[in-house]
Biotite code that builds the C-alpha atoms (Angstrom):
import biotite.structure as struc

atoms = struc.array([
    struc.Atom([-5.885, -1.241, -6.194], chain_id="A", res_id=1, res_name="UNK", atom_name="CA", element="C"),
    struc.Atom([-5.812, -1.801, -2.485], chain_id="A", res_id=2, res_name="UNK", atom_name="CA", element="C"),
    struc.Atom([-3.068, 0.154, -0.710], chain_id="A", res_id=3, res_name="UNK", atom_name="CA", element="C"),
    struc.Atom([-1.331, -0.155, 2.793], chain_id="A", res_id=4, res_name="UNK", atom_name="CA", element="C"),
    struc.Atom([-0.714, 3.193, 4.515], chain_id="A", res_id=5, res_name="UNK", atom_name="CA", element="C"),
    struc.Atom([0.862, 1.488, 8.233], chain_id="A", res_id=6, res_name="UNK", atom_name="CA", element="C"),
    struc.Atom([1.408, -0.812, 10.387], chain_id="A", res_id=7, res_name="UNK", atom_name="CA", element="C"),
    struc.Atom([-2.082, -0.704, 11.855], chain_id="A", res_id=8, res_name="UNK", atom_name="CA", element="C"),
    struc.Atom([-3.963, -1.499, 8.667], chain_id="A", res_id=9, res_name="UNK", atom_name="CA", element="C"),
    struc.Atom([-1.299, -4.962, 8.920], chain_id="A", res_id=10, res_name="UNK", atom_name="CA", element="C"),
    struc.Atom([-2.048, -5.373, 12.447], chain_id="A", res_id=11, res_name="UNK", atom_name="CA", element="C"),
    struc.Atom([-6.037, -4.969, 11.111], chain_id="A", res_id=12, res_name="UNK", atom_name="CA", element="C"),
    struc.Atom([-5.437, -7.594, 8.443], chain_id="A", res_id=13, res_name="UNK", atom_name="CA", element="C"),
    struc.Atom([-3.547, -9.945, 10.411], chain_id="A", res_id=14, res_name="UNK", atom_name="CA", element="C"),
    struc.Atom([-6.756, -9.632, 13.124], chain_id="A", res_id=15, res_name="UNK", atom_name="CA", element="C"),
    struc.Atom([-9.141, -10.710, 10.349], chain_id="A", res_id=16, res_name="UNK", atom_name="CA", element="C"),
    struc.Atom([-7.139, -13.826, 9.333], chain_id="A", res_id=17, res_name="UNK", atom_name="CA", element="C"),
    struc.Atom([-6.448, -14.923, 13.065], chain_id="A", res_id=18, res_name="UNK", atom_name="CA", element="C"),
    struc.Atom([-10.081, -14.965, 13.159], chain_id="A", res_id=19, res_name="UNK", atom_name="CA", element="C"),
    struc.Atom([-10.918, -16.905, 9.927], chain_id="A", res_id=20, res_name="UNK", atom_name="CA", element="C"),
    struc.Atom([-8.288, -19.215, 10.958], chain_id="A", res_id=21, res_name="UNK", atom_name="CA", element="C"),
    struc.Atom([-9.799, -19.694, 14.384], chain_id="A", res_id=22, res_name="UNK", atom_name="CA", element="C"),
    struc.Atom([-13.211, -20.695, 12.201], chain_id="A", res_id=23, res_name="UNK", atom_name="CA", element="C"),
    struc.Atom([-10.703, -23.104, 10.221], chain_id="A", res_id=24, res_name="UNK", atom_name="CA", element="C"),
    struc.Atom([-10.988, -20.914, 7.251], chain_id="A", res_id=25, res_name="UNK", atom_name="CA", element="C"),
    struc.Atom([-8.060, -19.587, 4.861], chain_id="A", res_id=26, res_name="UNK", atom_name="CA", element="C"),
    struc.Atom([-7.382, -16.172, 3.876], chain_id="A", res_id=27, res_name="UNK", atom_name="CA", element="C"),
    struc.Atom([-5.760, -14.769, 0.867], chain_id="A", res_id=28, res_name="UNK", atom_name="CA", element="C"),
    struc.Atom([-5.200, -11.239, 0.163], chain_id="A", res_id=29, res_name="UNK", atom_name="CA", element="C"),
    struc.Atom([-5.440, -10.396, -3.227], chain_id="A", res_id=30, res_name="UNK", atom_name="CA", element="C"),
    struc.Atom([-4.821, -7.302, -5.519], chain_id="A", res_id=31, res_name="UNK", atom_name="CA", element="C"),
    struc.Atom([-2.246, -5.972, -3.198], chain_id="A", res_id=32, res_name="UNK", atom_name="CA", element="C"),
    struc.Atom([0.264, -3.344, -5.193], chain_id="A", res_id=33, res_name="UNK", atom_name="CA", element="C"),
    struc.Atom([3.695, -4.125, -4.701], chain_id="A", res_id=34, res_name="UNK", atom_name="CA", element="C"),
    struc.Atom([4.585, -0.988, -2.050], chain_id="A", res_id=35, res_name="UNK", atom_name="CA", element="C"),
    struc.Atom([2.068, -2.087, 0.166], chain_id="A", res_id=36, res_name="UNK", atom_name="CA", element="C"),
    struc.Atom([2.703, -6.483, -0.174], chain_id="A", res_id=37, res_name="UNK", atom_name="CA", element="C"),
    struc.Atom([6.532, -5.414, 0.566], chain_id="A", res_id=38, res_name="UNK", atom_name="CA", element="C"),
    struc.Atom([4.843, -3.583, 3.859], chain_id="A", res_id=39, res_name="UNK", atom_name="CA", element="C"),
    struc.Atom([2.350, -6.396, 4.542], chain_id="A", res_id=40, res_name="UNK", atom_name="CA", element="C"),
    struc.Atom([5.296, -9.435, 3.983], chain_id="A", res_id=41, res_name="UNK", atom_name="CA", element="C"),
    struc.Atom([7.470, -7.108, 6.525], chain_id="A", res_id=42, res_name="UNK", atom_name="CA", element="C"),
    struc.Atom([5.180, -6.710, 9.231], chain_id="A", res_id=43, res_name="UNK", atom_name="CA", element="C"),
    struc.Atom([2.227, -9.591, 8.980], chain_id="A", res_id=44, res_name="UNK", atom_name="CA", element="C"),
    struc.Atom([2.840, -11.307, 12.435], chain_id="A", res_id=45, res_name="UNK", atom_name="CA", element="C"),
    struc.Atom([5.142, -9.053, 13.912], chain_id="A", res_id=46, res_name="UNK", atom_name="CA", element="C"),
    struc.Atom([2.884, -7.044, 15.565], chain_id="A", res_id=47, res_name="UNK", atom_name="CA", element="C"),
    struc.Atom([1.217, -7.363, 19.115], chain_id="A", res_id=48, res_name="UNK", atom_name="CA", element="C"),
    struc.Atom([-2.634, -8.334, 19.137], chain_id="A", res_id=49, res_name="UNK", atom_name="CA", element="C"),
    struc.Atom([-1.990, -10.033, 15.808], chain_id="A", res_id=50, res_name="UNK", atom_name="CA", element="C"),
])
């Protein structure tokens, strides 16, 4: 199961649906445990460059 250590691997994630989305395209993360969604739902678009 895929984990979330910091803000940076947010920040990373956030960069990879901002460009998917640019292309029109929709991204789901999936598999998430429930440390790192609470971490991802916290900080997804609240970082700069993201």
């Amino acid at each position: 199961m895929p984990h979330i250590w910091d803000a940076s691997s947010v920040a990373a994630l956030d960069a990879i649906g901002t460009k998917y989305a640019q292309r029109g395209k929709t991204v789901e993360i999936v598999g998430l445990n429930e440390p790192s969604a609470r971490i991802h739902t916290t900080l997804s678009g609240e970082l700069t460059g993201s």
